[in-house]
C-alpha positions in Angstrom: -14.4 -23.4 15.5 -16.5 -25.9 17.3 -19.5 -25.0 19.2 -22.0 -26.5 21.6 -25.3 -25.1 21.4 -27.9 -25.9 24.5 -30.8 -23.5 25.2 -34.2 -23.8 27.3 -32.8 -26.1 30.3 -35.8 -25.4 32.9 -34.6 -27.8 35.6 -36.7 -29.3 37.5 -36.9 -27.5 40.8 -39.2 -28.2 43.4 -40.6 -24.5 44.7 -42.9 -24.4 48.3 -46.2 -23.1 47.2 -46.7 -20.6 49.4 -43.0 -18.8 48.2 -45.1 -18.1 44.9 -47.7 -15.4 44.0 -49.9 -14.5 40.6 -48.2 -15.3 37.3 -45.4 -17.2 39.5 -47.9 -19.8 40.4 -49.6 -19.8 37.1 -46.3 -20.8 35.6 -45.3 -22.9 38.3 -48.4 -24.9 38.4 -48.2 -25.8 34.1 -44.5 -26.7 35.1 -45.2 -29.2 37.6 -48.1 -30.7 36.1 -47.7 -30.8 32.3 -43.8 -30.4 31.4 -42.2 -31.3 34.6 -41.9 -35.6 33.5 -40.6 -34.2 30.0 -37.0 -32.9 32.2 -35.8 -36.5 33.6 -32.5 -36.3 36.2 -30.4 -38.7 34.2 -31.0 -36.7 31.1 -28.9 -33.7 31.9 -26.4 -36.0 34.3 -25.7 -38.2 30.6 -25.4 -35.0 29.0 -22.7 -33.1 31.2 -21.1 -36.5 30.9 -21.7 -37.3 27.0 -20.1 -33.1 26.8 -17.3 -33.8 28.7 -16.1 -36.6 26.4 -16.7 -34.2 23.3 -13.9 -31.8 22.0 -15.4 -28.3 21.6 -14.3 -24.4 21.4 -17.3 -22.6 22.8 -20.1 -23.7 25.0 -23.7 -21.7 24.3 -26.8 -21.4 25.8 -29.6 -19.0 25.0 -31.6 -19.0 27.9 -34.5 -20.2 30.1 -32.8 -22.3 32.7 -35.6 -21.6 35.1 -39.4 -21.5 34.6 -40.7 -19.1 36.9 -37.4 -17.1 38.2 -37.6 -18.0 41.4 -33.8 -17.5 43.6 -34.0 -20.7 44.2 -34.3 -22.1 40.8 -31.5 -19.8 39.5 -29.2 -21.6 42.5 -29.9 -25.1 41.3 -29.5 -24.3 37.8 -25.8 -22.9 38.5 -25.3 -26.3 40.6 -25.9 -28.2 37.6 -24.3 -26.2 34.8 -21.2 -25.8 37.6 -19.4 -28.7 35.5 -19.4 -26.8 32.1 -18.7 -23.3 33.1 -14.8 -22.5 32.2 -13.7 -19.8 29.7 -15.3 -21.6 27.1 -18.7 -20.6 27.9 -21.1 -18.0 27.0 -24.8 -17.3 28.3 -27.8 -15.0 28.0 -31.4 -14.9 29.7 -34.3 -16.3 28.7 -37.3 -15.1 29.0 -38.3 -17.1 31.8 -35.5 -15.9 32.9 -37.0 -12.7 33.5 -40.5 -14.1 34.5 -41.2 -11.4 36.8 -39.9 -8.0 38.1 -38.1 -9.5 41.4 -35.9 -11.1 38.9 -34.9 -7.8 37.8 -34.7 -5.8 41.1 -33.3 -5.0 43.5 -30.6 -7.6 41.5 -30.9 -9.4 38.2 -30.9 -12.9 39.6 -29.0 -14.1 36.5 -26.4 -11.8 36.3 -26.0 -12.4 39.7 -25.3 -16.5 39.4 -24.0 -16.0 36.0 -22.7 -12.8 35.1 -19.4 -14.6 34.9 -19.9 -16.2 32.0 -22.2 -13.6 30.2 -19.4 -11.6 28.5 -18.8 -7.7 28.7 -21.3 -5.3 28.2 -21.4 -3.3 25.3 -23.0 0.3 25.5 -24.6 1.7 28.3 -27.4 -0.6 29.2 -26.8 -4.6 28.9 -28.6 -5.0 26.1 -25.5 -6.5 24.5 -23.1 -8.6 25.6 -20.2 -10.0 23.8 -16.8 -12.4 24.5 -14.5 -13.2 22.0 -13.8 -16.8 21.8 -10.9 -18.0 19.3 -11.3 -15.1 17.1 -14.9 -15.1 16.9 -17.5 -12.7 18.7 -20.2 -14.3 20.9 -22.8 -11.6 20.2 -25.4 -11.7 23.4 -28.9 -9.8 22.8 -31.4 -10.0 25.7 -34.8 -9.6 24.2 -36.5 -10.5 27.3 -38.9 -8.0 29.7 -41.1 -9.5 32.3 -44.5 -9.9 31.0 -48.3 -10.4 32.1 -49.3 -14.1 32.6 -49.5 -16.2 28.8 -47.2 -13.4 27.3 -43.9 -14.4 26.2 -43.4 -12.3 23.8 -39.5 -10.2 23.3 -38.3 -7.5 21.9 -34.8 -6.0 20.5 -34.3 -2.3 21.2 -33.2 0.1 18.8 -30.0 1.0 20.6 -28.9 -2.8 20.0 -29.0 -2.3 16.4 -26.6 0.7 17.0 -24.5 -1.0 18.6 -24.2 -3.9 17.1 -23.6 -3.0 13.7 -20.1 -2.0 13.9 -19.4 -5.4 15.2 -20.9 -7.4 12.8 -19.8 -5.3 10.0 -16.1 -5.9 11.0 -16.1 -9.2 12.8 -16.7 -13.0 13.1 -20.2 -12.8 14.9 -22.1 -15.5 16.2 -25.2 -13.5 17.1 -27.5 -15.4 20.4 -31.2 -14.3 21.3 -33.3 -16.2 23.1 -36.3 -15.2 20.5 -36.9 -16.8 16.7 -36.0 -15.3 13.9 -37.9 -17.6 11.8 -40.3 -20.6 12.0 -41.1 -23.7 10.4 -44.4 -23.1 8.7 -45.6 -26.4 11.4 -44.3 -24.2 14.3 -45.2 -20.8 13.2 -45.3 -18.9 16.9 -48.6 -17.0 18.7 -48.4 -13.1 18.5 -48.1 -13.0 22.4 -45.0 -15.2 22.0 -42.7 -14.1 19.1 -40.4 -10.6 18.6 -42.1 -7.9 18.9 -40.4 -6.3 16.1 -39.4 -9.6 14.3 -39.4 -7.9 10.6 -37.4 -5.1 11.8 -34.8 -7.3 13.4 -35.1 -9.4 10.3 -34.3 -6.4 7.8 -31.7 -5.5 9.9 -29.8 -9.2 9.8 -30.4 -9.2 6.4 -27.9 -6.0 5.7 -25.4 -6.9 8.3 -25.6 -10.7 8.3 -23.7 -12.9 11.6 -22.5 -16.1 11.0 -25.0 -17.8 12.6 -28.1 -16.8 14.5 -28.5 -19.1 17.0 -31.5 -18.9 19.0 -34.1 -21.4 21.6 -37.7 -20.4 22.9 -39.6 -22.8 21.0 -39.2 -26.3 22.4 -38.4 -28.5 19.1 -35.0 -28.5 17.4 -34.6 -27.2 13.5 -31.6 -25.7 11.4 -32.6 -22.7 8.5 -30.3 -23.1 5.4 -29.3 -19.4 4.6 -32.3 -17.8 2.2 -32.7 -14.8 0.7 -34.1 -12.9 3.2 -31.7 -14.0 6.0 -28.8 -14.9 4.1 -27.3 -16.7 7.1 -28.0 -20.1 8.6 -30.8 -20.0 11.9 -30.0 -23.0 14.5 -32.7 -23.5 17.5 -31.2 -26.4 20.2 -34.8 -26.0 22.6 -35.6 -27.4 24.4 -31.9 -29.5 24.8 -32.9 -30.8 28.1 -36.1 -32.5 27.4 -37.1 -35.8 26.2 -37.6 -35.7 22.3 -41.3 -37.0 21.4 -43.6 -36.7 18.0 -44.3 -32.6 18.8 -40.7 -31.5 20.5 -37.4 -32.4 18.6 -35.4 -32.1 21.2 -31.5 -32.0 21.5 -28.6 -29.9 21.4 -26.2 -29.4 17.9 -22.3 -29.1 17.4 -21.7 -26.6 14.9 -18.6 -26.2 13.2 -17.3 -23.1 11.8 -14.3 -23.2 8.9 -13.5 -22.0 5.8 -15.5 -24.4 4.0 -18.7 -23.1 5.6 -20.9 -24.4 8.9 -21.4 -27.4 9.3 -24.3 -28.8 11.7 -25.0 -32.0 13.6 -27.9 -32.6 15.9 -27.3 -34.9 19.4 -30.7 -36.6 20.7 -31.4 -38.8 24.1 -33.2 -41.7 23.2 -33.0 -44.8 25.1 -30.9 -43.6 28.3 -28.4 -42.5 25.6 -27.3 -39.7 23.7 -26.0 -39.9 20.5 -25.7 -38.0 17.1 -29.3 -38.3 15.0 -30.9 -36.6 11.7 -30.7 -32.6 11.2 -34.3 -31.5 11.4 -33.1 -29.6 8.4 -35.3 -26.3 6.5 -35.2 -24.0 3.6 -35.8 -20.5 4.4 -39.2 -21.0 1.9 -40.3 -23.7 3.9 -41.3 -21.5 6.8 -41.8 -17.7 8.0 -39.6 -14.7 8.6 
């Protein structure tokens, strides 16, 4: 099983001022001015082409392809992604996905651009999504809730648990969240921007382990070894469309799935070009559950 994993696109979309109100503009405004230069064109044009060259099983992205939630950015980031989505592909919201309640209602915006690709869901709310790809389960959690401005914080309800731990008791899971499960002790997250209920999620994963947890959020790439608290490996590809620099490891990893275990490259753009670069690779003890 081979596996693309991209997560926290936020393409650059220009947005008319006046279309945006409160923490819309907020966010807007730190886009355009501090992270908008970081998201170069020709990045993302190599990478659909650098992709299409490379032989994969499953295409995954865990969320944020917008900043601030607007229609229009949800429009331009289906234009863009429009070359990757086949039945190979599998997606879930970020949370600036669901910056604010119009993204929500009367529609979820992404559902509506990309429900196609988001899998079936599972239970009565779509908390859970899931799509079996070669065998394996794509296992989709949307931890995301709109939140006041500078709070990015998520959060896994208890019915997910429920629902989830059939599957992952009696399948192949690759488990997706937008949200960490763990951090490098460099890049340990703010309360107002980490799960909620991390340790209960945690204790949870730890008695009915996926594959993989594969997960985006923070901007700077970094693969978990398994450990014994989460005995299973913890990949995050954010922010795979940004330029890497001395703070932000950027990139996107292949991860391959056989019976001799995972294996895990990392892909970098550096120079105009992408190409394969060093793991930044973890022990469990060298960071925080």
């Amino acid at each position: 099983m081979r596996i693309i994993h991209l997560s926290d696109l936020h393409f650059p979309t220009k947005l008319g001022i006046t279309t945006l109100r409160g923490k819309s503009l907020l966010g807007y405004g730190n886009y355009f001015l501090r992270r908008k230069v970081k998201y170069p064109e020709n990045l993302w044009t190599g990478l659909v082409t650098y992709l299409s060259q490379m032989s994969y099983d499953a295409l995954l992205i865990t969320g944020d392809l917008t900043n601030v939630s607007h229609p229009i950015e949800f429009e331009r980031a289906y234009q863009n992604l429009a070359p990757l989505l086949d039945n190979k592909a599998f997606l879930i919201p970020g949370n600036h996905d669901r910056y604010k309640k119009e993204a929500l209602a009367p529609e979820p915006l992404f559902e509506k651009f990309f429900g196609e690709w988001m899998g079936e869901v599972v239970g009565l709310r779509a908390f859970v999504r899931k799509k079996v790809i070669k065998d394996y389960v794509m296992l989709g959690w949307d931890s995301n809730k709109p939140m006041p401005p500078l709070v990015a914080s998520g959060y896994v309800e208890p019915e997910v648990f429920s629902i989830s731990k059939p599957i992952l008791q009696k399948e192949k899971v690759i488990l997706l969240c937008h949200h960490p499960l763990w951090n490098p002790g460099k890049k340990i997250e703010s309360r107002s921007h980490r799960l909620k209920n991390r340790q209960e999620v945690a204790k949870f994963l730890s008695e009915n382990p996926p594959l993989v947890y594969l997960h985006g959020h923070t901007h700077t790439n970094w693969f978990k070894e398994p450990g014994p608290i989460l005995p299973f490996p913890v990949v995050n590809s954010a922010s795979s469309s940004r330029l890497t620099d001395n703070a932000h490891h950027s990139g996107f990893h292949l991860i391959q799935i056989s019976a001799k275990g995972i294996q895990v490259e990392r892909h970098v753009f550096v120079e105009g070009t992408w190409q394969e670069t060093a793991l930044q690779r973890f022990q469990e003890s060298e960071g925080v559950v």
